[in-house]
C-alpha positions as protocol buffer text, in pm:
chain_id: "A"
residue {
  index: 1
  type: UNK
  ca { x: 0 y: 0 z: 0 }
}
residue {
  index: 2
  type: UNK
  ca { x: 125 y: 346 z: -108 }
}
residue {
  index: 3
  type: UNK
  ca { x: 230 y: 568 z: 176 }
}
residue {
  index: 4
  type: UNK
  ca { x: -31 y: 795 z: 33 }
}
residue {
  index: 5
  type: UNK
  ca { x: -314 y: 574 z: 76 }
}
residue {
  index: 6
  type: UNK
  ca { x: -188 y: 525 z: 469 }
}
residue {
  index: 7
  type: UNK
  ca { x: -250 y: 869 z: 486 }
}
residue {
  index: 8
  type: UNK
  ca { x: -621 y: 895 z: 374 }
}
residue {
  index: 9
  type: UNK
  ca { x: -688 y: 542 z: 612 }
}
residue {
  index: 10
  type: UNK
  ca { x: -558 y: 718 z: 929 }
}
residue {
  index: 11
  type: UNK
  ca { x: -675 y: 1061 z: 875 }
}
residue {
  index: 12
  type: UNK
  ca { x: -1003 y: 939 z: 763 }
}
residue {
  index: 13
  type: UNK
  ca { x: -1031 y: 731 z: 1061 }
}
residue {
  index: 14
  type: UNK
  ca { x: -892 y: 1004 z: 1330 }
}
residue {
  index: 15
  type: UNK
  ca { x: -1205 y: 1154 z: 1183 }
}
residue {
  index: 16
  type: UNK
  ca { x: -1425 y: 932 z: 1232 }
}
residue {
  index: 17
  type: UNK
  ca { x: -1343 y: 875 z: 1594 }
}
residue {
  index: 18
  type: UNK
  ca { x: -1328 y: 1275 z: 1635 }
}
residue {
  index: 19
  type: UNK
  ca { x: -1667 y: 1374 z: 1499 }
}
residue {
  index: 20
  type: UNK
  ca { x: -1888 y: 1020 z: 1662 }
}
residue {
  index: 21
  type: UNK
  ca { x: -1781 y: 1135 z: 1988 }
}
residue {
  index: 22
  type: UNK
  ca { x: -1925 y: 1506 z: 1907 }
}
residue {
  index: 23
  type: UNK
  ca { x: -2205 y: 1420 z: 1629 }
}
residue {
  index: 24
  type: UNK
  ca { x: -2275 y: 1111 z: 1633 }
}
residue {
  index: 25
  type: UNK
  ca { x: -2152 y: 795 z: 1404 }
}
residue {
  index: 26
  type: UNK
  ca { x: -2372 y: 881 z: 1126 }
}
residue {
  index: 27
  type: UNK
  ca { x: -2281 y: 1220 z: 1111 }
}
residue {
  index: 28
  type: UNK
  ca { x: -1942 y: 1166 z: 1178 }
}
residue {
  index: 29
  type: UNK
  ca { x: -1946 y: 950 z: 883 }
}
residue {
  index: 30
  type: UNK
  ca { x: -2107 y: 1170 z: 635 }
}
residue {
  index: 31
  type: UNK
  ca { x: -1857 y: 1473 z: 720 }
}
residue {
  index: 32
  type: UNK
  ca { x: -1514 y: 1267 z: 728 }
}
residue {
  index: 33
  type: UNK
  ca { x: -1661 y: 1086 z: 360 }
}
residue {
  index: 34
  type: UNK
  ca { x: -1760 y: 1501 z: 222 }
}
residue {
  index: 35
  type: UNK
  ca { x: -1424 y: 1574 z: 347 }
}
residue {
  index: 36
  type: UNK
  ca { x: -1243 y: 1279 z: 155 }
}
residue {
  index: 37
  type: UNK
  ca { x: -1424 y: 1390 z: -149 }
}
residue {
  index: 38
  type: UNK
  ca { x: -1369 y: 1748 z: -109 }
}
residue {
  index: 39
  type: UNK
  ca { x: -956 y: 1704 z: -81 }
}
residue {
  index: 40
  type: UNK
  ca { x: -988 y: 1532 z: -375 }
}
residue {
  index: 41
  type: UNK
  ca { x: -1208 y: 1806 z: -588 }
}
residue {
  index: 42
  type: UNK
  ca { x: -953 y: 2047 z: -438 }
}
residue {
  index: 43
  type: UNK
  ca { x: -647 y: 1874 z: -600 }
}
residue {
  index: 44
  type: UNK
  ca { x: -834 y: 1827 z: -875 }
}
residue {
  index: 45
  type: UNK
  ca { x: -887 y: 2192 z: -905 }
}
residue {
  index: 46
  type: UNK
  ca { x: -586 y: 2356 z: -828 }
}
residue {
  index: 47
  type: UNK
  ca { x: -329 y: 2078 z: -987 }
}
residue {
  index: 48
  type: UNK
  ca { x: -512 y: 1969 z: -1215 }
}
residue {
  index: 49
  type: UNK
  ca { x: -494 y: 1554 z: -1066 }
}
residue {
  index: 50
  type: UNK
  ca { x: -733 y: 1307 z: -1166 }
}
residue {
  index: 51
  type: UNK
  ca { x: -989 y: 1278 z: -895 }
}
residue {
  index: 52
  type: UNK
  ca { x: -875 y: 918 z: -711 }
}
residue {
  index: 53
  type: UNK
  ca { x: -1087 y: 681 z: -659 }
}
residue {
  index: 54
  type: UNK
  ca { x: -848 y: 460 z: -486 }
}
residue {
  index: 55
  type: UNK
  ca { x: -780 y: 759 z: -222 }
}
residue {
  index: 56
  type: UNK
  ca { x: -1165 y: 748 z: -180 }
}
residue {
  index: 57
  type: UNK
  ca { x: -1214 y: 362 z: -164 }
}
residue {
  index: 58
  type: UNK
  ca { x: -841 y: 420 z: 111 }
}
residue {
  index: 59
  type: UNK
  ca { x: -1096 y: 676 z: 286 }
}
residue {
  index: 60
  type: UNK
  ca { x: -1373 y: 452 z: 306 }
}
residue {
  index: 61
  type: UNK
  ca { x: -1159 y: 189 z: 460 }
}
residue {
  index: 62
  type: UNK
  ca { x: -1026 y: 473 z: 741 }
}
residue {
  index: 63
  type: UNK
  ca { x: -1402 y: 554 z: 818 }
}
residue {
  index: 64
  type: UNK
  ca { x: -1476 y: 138 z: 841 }
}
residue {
  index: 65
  type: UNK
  ca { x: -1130 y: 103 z: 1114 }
}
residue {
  index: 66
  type: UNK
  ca { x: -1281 y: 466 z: 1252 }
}
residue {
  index: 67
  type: UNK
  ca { x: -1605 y: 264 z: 1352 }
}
residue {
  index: 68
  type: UNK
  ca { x: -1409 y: -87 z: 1431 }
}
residue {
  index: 69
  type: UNK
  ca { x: -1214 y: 159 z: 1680 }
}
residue {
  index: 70
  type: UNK
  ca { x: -1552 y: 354 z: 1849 }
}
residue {
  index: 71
  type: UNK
  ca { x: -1686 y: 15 z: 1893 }
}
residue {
  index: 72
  type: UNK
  ca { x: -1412 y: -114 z: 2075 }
}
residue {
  index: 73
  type: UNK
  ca { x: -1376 y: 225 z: 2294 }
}
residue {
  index: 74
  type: UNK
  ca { x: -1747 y: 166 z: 2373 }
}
residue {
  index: 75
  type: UNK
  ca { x: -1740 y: -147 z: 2443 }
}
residue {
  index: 76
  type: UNK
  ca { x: -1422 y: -137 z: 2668 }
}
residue {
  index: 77
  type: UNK
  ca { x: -1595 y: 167 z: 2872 }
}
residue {
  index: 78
  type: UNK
  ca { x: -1871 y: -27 z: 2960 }
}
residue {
  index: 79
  type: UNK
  ca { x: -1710 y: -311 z: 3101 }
}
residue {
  index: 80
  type: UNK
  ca { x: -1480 y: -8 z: 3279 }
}
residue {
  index: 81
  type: UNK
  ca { x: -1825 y: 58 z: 3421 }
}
C-alpha cells in the first residue's frame, strides 16, 4: 500500500473517531466521507490531478477502522463501568 493511501486510512479514521464522539456515528461519517471527497475536488482543481478513486475507496476503509475503533472504545468503557 502506497504511503499515500496510509494517509487517507488514518486521517479518515482520526475523523471518524473525532466527529462520533461530538455528532454522532452517522454524522461523523457523512462529514469525514464530504471531506475525503472534497480534498480530492480540491487537487483536482488547483493541480489539475485526476480525482482518485483509490484515495476514496483508502478513505472509506479509514471511516470502516474509525467505527471498528468507536466500537471497541465503547465497548471497553462499559465493562470499565
Amino acid at each position: 500500500m502506497k504511503i499515500d493511501k496510509v494517509y487517507h486510512l488514518v486521517i479518515s479514521a482520526f475523523l471518524t473517531l473525532f466527529f462520533s464522539f461530538i455528532l454522532g456515528f452517522v454524522r461523523a461519517v457523512l462529514i469525514t466521507l464530504a471531506i475525503g471527497i472534497a480534498w480530492e475536488l480540491f487537487w483536482k482543481i488547483k493541480d489539475n490531478k485526476i480525482f482518485s478513486i483509490p484515495d476514496i475507496i483508502a478513505d472509506g476503509s479509514g471511516i470502516v477502522v474509525g467505527l471498528i475503533l468507536l466500537s471497541l472504545i465503547k465497548v471497553g468503557l462499559k465493562w470499565i463501568m
